[in-house]
C-alpha positions, 0 to 999 in steps of 0.5 A: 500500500505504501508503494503507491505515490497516492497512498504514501501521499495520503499516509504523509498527509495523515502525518502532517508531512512532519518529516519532509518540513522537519528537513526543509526547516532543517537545511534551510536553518543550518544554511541560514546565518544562524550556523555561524551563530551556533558555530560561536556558542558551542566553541565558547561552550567548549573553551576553544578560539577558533575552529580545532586545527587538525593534526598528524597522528604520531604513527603516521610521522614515524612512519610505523605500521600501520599507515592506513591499515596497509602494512609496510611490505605487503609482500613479506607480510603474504609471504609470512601468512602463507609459511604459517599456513604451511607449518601448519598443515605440516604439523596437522598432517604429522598428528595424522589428523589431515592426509596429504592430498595427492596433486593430479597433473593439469590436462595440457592444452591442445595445439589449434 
């Protein structure tokens, strides 16, 4: 019911249209001079001059891992995971809880 624009229409009426005013009052309030306004009260209310300057974090200036969430090397980093991954599977299949796996060789491609 509420998918068709004379329902929905009818249903914001029965509301008033509180919420497409409440966002017109909105946007027009905080493009309005009053911003500033606002923007005055609540850097008196916390203590502050002017607008808070923005700063280097100390990892990012010593240049420590992580910078963005991406490692350094991510080369050596992949190369640790899959040693890890192999060293374990050695030791599962030494506990005998995993067997080995046989390889099968690939099919070769038929010259055209």
């Amino acid at each position: 019911m509420l998918l068709t624009l004379p329902a929905s229409f009818l249903v914001w009426a029965r509301v008033y249209f509180y919420g497409a005013v409440g966002t017109a009052l909105a946007t027009a309030f905080f493009a309005s001079p009053a911003k500033a306004f606002l923007v005055k009260k609540l850097n008196a209310r916390a203590g502050t001059t002017g607008p808070l300057k923005r700063t280097h974090s100390q990892e990012s200036l010593a240049s420590k891992e992580p910078v963005l969430g991406l490692p350094a090397e991510p080369q050596k980093d992949f190369e640790e995971l899959v040693s890890e991954v192999k060293n374990e599977m050695e030791a599962r299949q030494r506990k005998g809880s995993v067997k080995r796996a046989e390889t099968v060789p690939m099919p070769q491609a038929k010259a055209m």
